[in-house]
N, C-alpha and C positions, 0 to 999 in steps of 0.2 A: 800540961795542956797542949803542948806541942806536938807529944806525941800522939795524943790520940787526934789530933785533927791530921795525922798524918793515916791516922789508918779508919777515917771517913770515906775516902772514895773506894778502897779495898773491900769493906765492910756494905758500899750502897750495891759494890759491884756484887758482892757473894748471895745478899737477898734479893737483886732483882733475879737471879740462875735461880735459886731456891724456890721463890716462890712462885714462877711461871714454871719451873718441875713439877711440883706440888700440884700443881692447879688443872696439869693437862691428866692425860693418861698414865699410870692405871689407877691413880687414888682420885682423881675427879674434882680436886678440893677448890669449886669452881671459883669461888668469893676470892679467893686470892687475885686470881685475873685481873681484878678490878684497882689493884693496887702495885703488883708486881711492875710493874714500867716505871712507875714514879719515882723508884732509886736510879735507875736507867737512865731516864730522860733528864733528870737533874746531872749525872757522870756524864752524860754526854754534851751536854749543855754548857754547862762551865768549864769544858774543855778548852784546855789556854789557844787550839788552834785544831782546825778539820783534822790535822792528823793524828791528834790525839782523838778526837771523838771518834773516828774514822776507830781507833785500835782498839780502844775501850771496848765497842759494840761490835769489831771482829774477835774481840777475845773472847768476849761473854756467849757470842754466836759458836765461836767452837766449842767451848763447853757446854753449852746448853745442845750441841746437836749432837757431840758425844754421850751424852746421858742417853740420847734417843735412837742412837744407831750403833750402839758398844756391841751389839750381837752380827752384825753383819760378816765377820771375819768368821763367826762359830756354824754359821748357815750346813745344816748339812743338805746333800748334794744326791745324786744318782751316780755320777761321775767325778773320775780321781779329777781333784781340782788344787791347783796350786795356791795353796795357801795365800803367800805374801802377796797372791794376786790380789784378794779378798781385801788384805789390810791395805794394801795401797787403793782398793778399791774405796775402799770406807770414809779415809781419809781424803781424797781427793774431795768424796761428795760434800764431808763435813767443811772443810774449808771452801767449796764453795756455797755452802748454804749458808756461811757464814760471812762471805761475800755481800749479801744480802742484809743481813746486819748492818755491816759497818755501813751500809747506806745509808741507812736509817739513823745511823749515829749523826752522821753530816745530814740529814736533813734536820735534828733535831739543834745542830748548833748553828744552822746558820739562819732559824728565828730566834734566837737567843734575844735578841733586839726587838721583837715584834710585841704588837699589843696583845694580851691573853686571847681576845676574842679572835684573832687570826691567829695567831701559835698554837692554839691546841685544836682546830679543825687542821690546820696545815701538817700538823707532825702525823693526825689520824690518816688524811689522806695522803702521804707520803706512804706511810707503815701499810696501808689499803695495799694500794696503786704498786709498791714492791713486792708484796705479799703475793697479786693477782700476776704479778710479771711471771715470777721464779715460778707460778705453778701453770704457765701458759710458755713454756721454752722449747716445744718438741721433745725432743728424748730427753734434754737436761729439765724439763717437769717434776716438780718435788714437790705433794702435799704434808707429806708428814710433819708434823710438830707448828701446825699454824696457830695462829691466837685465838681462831675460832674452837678450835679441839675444847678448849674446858666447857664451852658452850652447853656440850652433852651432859654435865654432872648437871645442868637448870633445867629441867622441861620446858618451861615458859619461855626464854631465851633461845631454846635450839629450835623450837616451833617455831622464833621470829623468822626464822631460813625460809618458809615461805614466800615469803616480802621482799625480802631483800639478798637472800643467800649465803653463802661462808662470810665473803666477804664482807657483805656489811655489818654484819655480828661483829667483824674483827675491828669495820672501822670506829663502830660502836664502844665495843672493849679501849680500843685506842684514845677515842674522844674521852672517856672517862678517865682513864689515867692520867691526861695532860692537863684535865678540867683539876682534879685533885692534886697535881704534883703544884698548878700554879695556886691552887688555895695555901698550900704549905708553903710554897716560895713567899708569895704575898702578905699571908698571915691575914686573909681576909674572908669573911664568912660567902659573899657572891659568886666564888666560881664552886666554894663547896655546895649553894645551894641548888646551881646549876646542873651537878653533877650530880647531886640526887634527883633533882626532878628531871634528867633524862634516863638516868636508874626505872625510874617508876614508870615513864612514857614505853621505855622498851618493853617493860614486861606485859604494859597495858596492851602493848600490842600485839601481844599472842591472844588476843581475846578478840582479834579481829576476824569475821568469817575468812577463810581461806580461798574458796571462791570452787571449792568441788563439794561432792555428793555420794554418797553412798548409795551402789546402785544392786546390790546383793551380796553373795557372800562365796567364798569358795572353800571348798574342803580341803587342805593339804596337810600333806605327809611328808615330811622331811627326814633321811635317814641320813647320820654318823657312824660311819661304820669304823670308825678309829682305826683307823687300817695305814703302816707306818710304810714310808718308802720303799723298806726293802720285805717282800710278799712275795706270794707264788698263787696260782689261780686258784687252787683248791683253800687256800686261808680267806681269797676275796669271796670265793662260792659260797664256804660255809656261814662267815660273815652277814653276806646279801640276803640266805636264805632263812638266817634265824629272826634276823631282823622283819623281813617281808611277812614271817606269817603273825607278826604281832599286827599286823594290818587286815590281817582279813575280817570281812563284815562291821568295816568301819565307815564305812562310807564314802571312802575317798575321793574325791575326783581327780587330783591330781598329786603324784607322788615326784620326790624332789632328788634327787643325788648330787653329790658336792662333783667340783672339778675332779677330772684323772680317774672319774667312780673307779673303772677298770681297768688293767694292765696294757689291753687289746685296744686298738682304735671300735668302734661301733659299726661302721662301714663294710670294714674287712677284717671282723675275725668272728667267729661263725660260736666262739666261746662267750663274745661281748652280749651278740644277738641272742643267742638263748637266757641269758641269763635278766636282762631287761626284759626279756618276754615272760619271764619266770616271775620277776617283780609284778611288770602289770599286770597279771592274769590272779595274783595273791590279792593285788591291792583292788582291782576290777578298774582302773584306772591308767590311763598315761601314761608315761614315765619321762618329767624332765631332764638329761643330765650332762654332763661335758666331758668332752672327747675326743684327741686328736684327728684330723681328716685330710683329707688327701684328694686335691680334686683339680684337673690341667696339670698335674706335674708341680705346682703348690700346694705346701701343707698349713692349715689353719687349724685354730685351736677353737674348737665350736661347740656350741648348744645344741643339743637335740631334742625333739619331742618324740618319743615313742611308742610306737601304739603296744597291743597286747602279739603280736607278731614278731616285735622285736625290730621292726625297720621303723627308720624316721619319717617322720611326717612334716615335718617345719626345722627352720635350724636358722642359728645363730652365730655369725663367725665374729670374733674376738679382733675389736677396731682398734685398742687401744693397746701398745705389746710391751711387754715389761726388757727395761733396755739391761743389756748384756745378762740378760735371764730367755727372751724368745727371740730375739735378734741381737745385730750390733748395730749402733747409731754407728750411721755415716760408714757403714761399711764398705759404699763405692769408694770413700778415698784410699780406707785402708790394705797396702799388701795383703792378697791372698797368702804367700807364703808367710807372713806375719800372723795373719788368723790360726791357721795352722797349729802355728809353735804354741801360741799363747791359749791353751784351750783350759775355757772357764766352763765349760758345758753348755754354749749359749745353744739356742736353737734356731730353727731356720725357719721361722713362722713368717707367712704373709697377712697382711693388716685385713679385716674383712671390709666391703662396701658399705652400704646404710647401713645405719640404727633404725632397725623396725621389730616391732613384737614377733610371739609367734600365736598363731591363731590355736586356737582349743575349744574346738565348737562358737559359740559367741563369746568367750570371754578372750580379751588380748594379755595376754605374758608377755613384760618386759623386763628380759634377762640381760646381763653381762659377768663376765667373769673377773674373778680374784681382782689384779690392780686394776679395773676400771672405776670397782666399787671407791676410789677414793678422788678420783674426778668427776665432779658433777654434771659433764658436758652428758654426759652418755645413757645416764637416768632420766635427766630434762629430755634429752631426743627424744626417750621409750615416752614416755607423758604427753611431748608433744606429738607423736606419732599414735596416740589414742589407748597403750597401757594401761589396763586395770589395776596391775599390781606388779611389785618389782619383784627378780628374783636375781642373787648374787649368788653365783657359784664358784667356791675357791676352795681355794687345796695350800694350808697352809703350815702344813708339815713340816717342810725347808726352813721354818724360824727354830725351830725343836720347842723349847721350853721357854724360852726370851720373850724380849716385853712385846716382839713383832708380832705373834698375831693378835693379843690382845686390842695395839693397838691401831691393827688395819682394822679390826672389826668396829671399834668406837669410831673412826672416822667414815665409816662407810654408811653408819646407824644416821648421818645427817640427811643423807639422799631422801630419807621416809617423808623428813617436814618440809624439805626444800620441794619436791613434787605433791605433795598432799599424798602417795600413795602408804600402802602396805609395804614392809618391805621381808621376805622371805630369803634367809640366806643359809646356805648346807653347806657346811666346811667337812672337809675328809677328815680332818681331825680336831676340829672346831676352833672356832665358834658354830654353832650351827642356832637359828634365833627366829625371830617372830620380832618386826618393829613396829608397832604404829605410828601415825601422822603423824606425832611430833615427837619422834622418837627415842616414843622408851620401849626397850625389854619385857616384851611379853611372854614369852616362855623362852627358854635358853637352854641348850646342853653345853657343858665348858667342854676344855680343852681335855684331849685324849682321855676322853668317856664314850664308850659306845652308848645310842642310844635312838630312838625315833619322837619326832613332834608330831601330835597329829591337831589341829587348830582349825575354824572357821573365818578365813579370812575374810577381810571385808573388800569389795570390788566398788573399785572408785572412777567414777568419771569428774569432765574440768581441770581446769588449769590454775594453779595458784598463781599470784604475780611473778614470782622468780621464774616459774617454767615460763610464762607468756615475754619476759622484756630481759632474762636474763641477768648477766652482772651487769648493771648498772649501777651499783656503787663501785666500781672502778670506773667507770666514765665520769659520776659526780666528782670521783679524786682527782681525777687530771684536771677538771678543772678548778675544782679549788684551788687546785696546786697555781695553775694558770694565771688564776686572781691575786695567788700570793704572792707569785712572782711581780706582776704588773705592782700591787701595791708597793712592793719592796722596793721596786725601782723605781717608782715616783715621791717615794720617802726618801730615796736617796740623793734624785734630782733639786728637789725640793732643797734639803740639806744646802746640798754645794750651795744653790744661789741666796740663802738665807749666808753663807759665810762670806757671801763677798764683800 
């Protein structure tokens, strides 16, 4: 008997990693979510002291962020890239996202003493409130592998993101787990029946109008032209050109091309322009698509709208920069001659100014590129700037075959219910998608498949509650947190003077 209650906290540790694996990206298996924490929260809880809770929940964080970021070192590149830079890359980011963890482990043990009714809204909004920290850090920003992710495998659930957003999905998920781990600790039917009937409240609450309207429809064309890093213009021509005439007399109004469509900036190369003009004129339509640019002696990484001429009309420059992939963070501190030596292929992109559409006759397009799709700030702008429908354009080649693009594209599918919009996204080598309001997958090409989507999209006006007031369940966190704390300490004043 001894020895297997020695390999109880071993065994709580290996299925809370498992089943929060499971639960996220790419198998979806969302129902686990709902229980995955409660072997967690119980290991870290009965931790004989914060530095064990503390290690428990950074170990479990490195492994659970290894599962999620093992391909980072395989990345391939345009440019000789040094390896071990990769892996010490990886590694760095996984211990600190797993920083993040062990916090969470010390807040889970130091209500260990607390009454359930405050214990499991406090460890929710602890787990909220660090979750919303680590994905609001400047370059050190990390959404990947949040508690909100399994969200996607529930329709009902991931539509609650209009209301409330990632986060309160997660604080949600949280609250459930700590409501279940104390039924189990307790051995008592009232926090389990708590935890089902806020189960059934959440879901009831994708049934609530969203607070937008469908105001017509638009025609798009979305092209994957499977086209791998290393190419030449004549592979990208014949490519563009087999694809384009499956568009003629289709109706088009607006055709789509993922990031990097061309080798050529659009600007200044005179092969880019004709060959966009070559699109619109098949498709009788537009052409939106992303494109290095070069404008003051800064280069940005930008949207274009293009007419049947092949020149822009509207444009998009890229706010949000993918760190040591388009710049380097903090690169006034660092030695120039240090850059130099250490080359990862980063780029020299400058951040664009507002988040605003681009116009296309009366309807507004709100686009961004590849890593913005995974922060919601930038979506919300396009929505609250008057956006009819979303478009995500990304190029995400550079994972090759790994769980990476799979699951930028799952976590970017959230943006569609958190705005009430459409969401239209063209990957060079896919995903390329069709998402609606609360979104699911309406038409799809997978990964390294040539192919074209042509769909009536629906055009949305209105603001759902999340676009209007934003994350406000990381403000409800801090303060719960706030109340927690206050209560804690007047239980503990209380205390002393009951022992004198």
């Amino acid at each position: 008997m001894s020895n297997f209650r020695g390999l109880i906290r071993p065994v709580a540790f290996v299925l809370g990693i498992v089943f929060l694996a499971l639960s996220g990206v790419p198998l979806l298996l969302f129902p686990l979510v709902f229980v995955a924490l409660v072997p967690l929260i119980w290991l870290w809880e009965s931790s004989s002291s914060y530095g064990r809770a503390f290690l428990w929940a950074f170990s479990a964080g490195i492994i659970f962020y290894l599962i999620h970021l093992y391909w980072i070192p395989e990345m391939i590149t345009d440019v000789p890239v040094q390896r071990w830079l990769l892996w010490l890359g990886m590694s760095l980011l996984v211990l600190y996202q797993a920083l993040w963890w062990g916090l969470a482990g010390i807040s889970a043990r130091w209500t260990r003493n607390a009454p359930l009714w405050l214990k499991a809204p406090a460890f929710a909004a602890a787990w909220t409130l660090l979750e919303y920290l680590r994905c609001h850090m400047g370059d050190l920003s990390f959404t990947w592998a949040t508690l909100w992710a399994p969200s996607l495998g529930d329709a009902l659930l991931a539509s609650t993101a209009g209301l409330w957003g990632p986060f309160g999905i997660s604080f949600a998920i949280a609250l459930l787990n700590a409501l279940l781990y104390g039924a189990a600790r307790s051995k008592r039917w009232p926090p389990l029946a708590w935890a089902a009937g806020i189960l059934v409240l959440i879901h009831l609450a994708a049934l609530i109008p969203n607070g937008t309207r469908r105001v017509g429809t638009l025609r798009v064309a979305v092209i994957q032209p499977n086209i791998l890093l290393e190419y030449t213009w004549g592979e990208v021509e014949r490519a563009y050109e087999s694809l384009a005439k499956e568009l003629e007399g289709k109706g088009v109004q607006i055709v789509v091309l993922p990031e990097s469509a061309f080798p050529g900036p659009l600007r200044y190369s005179a092969k880019a322009q004709s060959l966009s003009a070559l699109i619109a004129k098949r498709a009788g339509a537009p052409v939106l698509m992303a494109s290095w640019d070069k404008e003051g002696g800064r280069y940005y990484n930008t949207v274009f709208l293009v007419n049947s001429d092949g020149k822009p009309t509207g444009r998009y420059d890229k706010v949000l920069l993918v760190p040591f992939g388009e710049h380097y963070p903090f690169h006034e501190r660092i030695p120039k001659g240090l850059l130099k030596k250490v080359d990862i292929g980063v780029g020299d992109y400058s951040r664009g100014g507002r988040v605003k559409p681009i116009s296309a006759g009366s309807v507004l397009l709100g686009p961004y590129i590849c890593y913005e799709s995974l922060f919601p700030d930038i979506a919300r702008a396009q929505a609250l700037s008057g956006a009819h429908v979303l478009f995500n354009l990304t190029n995400d080649g550079w994972f090759g075959t790994s769980l990476g693009p799979t699951e930028h594209f799952h976590l970017g599918r959230l943006r569609a219910p958190e705005t009430g919009r459409f969401l239209v996204r063209a990957g060079k080598t896919g995903v390329s998608a069709i998402v609606d309001q609360r979104g699911r997958v309406v038409q799809k090409i997978g990964l390294f498949e040539r192919g074209v989507i042509v769909a009536d999209v629906p055009l949305v006006e209105g603001l759902t509650l999340y676009t209007i007031f934003g994350d406000w369940p990381a403000a409800l966190s801090a303060l719960i947190l706030a109340l927690a704390l206050g209560y804690t300490l007047l239980a503990q004043r209380h205390k002393k003077e009951g022992d004198r």
